[in-house]
N, C-alpha and C positions, 0 to 999 in steps of 0.2 A: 416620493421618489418613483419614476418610471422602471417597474421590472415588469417580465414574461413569468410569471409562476408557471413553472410545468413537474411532474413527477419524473422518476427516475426511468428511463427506459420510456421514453415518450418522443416520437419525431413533430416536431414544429418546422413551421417555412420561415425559413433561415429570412429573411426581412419582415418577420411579424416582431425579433428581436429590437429592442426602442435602440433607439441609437441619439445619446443625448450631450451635453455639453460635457464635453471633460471635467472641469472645473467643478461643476455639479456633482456629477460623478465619485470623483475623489472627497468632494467635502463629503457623501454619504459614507463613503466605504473608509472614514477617517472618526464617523462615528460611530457606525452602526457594531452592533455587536455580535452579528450573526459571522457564521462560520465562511469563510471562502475556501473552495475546493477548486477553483478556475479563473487564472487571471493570466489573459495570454494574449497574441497580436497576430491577425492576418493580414497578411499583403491586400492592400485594396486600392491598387492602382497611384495615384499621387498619395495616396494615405496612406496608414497602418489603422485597423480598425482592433481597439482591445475588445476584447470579451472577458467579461465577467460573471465567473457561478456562487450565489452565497446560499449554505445550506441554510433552512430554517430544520433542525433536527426534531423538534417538538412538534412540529407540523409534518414530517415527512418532506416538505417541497424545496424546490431549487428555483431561486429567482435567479434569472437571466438579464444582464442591459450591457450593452457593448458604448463604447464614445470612437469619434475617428480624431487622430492625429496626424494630424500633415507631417511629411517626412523631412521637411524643410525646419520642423521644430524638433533640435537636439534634446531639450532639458524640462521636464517639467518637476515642481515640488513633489519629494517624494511623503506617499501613504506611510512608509513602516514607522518614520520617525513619530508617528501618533500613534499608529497601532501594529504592534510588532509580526501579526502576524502575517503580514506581507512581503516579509524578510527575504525571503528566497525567490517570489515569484518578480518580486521587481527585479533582483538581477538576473534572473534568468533574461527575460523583457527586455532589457540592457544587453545582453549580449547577443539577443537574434535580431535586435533593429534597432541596437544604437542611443535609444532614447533617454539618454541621464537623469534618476530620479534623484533631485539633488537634496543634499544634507540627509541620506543618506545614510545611518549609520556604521554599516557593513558592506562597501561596495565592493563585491570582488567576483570575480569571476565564477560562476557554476561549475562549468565544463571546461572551455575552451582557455588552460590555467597554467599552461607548459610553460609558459614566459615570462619571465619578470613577475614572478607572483612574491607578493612582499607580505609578509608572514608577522603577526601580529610579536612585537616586542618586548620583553622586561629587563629591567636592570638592577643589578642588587651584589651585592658579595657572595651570596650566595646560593644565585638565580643561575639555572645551566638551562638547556636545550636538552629533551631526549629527539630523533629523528628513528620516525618508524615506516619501511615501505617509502616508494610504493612495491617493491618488488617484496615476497613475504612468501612465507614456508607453506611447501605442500599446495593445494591448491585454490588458495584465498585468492581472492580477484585483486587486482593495483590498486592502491588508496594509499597517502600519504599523511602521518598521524605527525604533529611537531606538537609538544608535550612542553611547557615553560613548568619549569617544577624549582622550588626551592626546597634542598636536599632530597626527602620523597614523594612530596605533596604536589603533589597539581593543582599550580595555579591558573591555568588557560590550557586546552586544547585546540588546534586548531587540525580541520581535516581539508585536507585538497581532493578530490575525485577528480572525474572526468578525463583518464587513462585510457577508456575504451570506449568513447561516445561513439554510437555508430550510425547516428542518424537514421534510428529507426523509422522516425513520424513520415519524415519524406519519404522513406524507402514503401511503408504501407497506402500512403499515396499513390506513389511509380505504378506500385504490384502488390494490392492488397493480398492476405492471403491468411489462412488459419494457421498454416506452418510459419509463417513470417511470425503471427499473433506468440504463439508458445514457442517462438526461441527468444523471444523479447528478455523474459528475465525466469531462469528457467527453475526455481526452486516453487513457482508460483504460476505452472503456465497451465493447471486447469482456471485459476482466478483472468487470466488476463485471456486465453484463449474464449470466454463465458462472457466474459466484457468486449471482448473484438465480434466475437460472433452477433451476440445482443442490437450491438450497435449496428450491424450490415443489416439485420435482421428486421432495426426499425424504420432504417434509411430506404428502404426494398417495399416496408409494407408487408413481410412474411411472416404470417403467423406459425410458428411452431404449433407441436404435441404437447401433452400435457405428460405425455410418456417419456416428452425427450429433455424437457425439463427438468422434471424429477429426476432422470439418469446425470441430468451437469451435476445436482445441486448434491447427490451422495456424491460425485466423485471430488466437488470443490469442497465438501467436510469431512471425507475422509484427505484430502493434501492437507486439511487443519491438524486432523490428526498427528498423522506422520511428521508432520515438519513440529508439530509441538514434542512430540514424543521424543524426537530427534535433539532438538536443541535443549530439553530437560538432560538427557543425556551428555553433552558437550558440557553443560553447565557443570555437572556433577565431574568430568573430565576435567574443568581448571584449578577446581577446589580440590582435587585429586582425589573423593572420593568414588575409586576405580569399580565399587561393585554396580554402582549407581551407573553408570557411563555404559558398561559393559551390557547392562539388563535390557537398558532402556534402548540400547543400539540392535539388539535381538528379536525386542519388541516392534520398534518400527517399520525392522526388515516385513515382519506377519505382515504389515498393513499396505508395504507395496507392493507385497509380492500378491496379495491379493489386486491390486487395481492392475498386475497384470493378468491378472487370470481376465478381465475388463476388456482391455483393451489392446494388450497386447506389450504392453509399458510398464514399466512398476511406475512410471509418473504420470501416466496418463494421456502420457503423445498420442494425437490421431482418436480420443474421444470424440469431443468436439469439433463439428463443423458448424457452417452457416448454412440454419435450415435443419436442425438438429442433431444427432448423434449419432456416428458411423457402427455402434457398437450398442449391441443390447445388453439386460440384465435378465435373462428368464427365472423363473421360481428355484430351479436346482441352485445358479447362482446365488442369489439372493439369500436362499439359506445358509449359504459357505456363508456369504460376509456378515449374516447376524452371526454365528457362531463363530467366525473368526475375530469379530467385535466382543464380543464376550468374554473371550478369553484375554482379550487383549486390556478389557477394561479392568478385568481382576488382578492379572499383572503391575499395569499402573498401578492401581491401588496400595498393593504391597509393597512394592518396590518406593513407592512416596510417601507413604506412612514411617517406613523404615528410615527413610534420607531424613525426614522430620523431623524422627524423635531423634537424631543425632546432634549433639552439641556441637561439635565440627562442624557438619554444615550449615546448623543455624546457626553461629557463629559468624562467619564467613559471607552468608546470604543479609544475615540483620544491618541494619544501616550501612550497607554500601553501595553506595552508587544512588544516594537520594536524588529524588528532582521530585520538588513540591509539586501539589495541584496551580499551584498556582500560575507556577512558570510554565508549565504543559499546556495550560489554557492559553497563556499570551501567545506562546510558540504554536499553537494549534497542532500540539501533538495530536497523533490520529490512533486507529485499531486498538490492540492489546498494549502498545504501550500507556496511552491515554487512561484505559480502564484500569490498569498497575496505580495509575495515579489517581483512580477516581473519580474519571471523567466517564460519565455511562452513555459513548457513542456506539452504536455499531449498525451499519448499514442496512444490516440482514431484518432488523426489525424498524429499525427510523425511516425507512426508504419503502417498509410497507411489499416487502415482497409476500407474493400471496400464501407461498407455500410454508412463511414461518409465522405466521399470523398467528395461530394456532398453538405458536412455542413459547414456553415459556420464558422473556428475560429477564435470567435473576442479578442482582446485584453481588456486586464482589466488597470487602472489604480489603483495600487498597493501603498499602504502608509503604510507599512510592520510593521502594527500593527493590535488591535485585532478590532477596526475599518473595516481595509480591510479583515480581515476575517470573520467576519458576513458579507460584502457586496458581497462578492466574491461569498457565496455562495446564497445567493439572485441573481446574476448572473447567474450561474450555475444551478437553480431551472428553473428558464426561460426558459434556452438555454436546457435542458432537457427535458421538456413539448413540445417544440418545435421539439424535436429529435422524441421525441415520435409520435408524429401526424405525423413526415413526416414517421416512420418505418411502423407506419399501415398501412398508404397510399399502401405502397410498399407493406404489408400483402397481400392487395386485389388485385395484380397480381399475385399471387402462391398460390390460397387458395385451389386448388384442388392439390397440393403437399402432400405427407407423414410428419408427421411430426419428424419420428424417421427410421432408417436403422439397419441392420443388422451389428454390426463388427466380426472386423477380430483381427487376430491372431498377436501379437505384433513381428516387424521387427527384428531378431538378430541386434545387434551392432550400435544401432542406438545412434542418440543425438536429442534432441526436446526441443525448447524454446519457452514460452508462456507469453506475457506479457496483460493485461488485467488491462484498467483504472478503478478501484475503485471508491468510492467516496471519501476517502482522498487519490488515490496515485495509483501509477503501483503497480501492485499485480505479482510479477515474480515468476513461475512452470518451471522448469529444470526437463526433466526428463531421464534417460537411461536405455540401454538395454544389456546383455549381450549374448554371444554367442548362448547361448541355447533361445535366446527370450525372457529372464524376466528380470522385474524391477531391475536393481544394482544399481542405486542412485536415490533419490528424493532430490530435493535443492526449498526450498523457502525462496521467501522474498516479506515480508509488506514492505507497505511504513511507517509505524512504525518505521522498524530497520531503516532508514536514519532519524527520522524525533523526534525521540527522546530526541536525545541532542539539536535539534533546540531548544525545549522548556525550554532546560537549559537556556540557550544562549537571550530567550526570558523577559524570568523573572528577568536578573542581571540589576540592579538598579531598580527595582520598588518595591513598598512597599508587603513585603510579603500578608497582606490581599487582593493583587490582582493576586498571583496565580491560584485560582480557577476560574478566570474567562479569564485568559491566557491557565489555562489546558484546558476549555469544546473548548476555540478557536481553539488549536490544538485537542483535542478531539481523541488521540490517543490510541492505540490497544495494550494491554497489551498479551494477548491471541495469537495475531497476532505477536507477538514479541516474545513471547516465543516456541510458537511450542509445 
């Protein structure tokens, strides 16, 4: 098979990409067993040209091979029905160009779902419908949940999004920009702002600091923090235990009101730019946030040991909301969900970024329920506090660096891949260039779009009243799924 091996954060000339038979193509990606993170289509004149990214995670690398499709051809056989986890990206594919991947097993619309959306059926005596959203309390984003349940049980869920697609990719095309990047999906915009910057960064040829590096990489594991800390909290909030909820929401508060002592944000807005980071961390800094890290680790601590030893909440957390290793592998669940399940992906170390080389990653024991997902990320708070302390460390070798550079002018005919661990998931920026040096596609993807139907898949047999505490478990990205 013809791919482009390249590493992550690496520009190549956008036609060194093989561009080979379709047919070809599809029979590989129908067996091959490597991970796909990019399956997507650009305008190319009479054609549509796909692009496709398959990780090899044990190697660190990302092959690259694109096939062109005449626009004149509606339908070809579809990949998912042999290997499931192309579920998503073929209708997406379907809906920006039309092209029918037939038989099919789930053809329905992404986004674009306002109309005539026909909603998976049962029939039985005592088969009912719950209907949840899209409009929903307080400040949850639109998403539509339809529940087939016989008496309490869930037997199917199905989720509609696509409420508030806003056509981000083209908009970062029109007017790229790092305030465009971190309002994209905003619970996550040091990950996506680090991922858009990267990407201009490799398309330009501009090399950053090593000083302004280090400044993304605390501020992208401390948002781990806070949004773990945060959603342990809400957790403990469905199960109602209120001391748990209460603690953990006090806690989190420390952790942003520190990244505004940063930046000016408790989230981090206006960190990051292209060409590095508008905002320093001098030594006075640096010590607040080991010592605000510290204290904040020992809180966890306590505060999770205590939810632990509780029967209520172990109760409550134990076998609900399974979803095997196994179905997470077909579905190509991604980040913190994946590893709840026992899949050991995470970009930070597969992708070979320089500065965790050095860290240790340890393995989780995974009981692929909503259990291991509060614990998981109690792991992950840890193991992040820890990242943090050892990146200042490294701070104080480069503190008379610059912390931002001058760029440069973006490369004709380029390709650039950026993947970037989140707090729930690889956050993947595609971006290219055309002849003249401007933007011609932007392609992204949450760990959302894989991680969606996990939480179908999560919820069937258990009693509908434990959806909400199955959703805050995955705690997934509506915004970050729509674009």
């Amino acid at each position: 098979m013809n791919y482009y091996v390249v590493k992550n954060n690496q520009r190549i000339n956008l036609l060194d990409i093989p561009t080979i038979d379709f047919e070809i193509l599809r029979a590989h990606l129908v067996a091959t067993n490597l991970r796909v993170v990019a399956f997507f289509g650009a305008d190319w004149g009479s054609d549509v040209k796909l692009f496709v990214a398959l990780a090899d995670d044990e190697k660190g690398e990302i092959l690259l091979s694109s096939a062109l499709i005449n626009k004149s051809i509606k339908e070809y056989e579809s990949i998912t029905k042999d290997n499931h986890q192309y579920h998503m990206f073929e209708r997406e594919f379907y809906e920006q160009f039309g092209i029918k991947p037939l038989n099919h097993p789930w053809l329905k619309p992404v986004r674009k779902n306002q109309d005539d959306y026909e909603f998976f059926e049962m029939e039985g005596e005592e088969v009912h419908q719950v209907a949840v959203g899209p409009i929903h309390a307080g400040v949850i984003e639109p998403g539509h949940f339809r529940f087939m349940c016989q008496g309490e049980k869930v037997y199917n869920l199905e989720i509609m999004l696509g409420y508030q697609h806003r056509g981000c990719e083209d908009l970062l095309v029109k007017k790229p920009s790092n305030q465009l990047a971190e309002s994209i999906c905003g619970d996550s915009l040091i990950a996506y702002n680090m991922a858009y910057s990267q990407i201009m960064e490799q398309l330009s040829g501009t090399e950053i600091t090593t000083k302004a590096k280090l400044i993304r990489r605390i501020a992208l594991e401390m948002e781990r923090i806070a949004i773990h800390i945060g959603d342990m909290g809400a957790i403990c909030g469905d199960i109602a235990y209120l001391m748990g909820k209460e603690v953990y929401a006090v806690t989190r508060t420390l952790v942003i009101n520190t990244m505004l002592e940063i930046s000016g944000s408790r989230f981090g807005k206006g960190l990051i730019t292209v060409g590095g980071v508008n905002f320093d961390i001098d030594k006075k800094l640096s010590d607040k946030i080991i010592d605000v890290l510290s204290g904040v680790k020992k809180t966890v601590k306590q505060m999770t040991q205590a939810a632990l030893i509780s029967s209520t909440v172990r109760s409550r957390l134990e076998k609900t909301g399974v979803i095997s290793k196994e179905t997470a592998t077909e579905l190509a669940l991604v980040g913190m969900i994946a590893r709840s399940c026992g899949i050991e992906i995470d970009s930070r170390f597969d992708f070979c970024d320089e500065f965790y080389k050095d860290f240790e990653k340890k393995s989780f024991k995974a009981t692929n329920d909503a259990y291991s997902r509060f614990k998981i990320r109690y792991k992950e708070i840890k193991e992040s506090i820890s990242f943090v302390k050892k990146l200042i460390k490294k701070l104080d070798e480069v503190r008379d660096e610059n912390i931002i550079v001058s760029t440069k002018k973006l490369i004709p005919n380029s390709f650039a891949l950026s993947i970037v661990e989140g707090w729930r998931g690889e956050i993947i920026h595609i971006a290219t260039t055309n002849e003249q040096g401007e933007l011609s596609r932007y392609k992204i993807k949450d760990s959302s779009f894989n991680n969606w139907y996990g939480l179908s898949m999560a919820v069937r047999n258990n009693g509908i009243s434990d959806f909400p505490l199955c959703n805050k478990g995955f705690d997934l990205s509506y915004c970050g799924f729509d674009l």
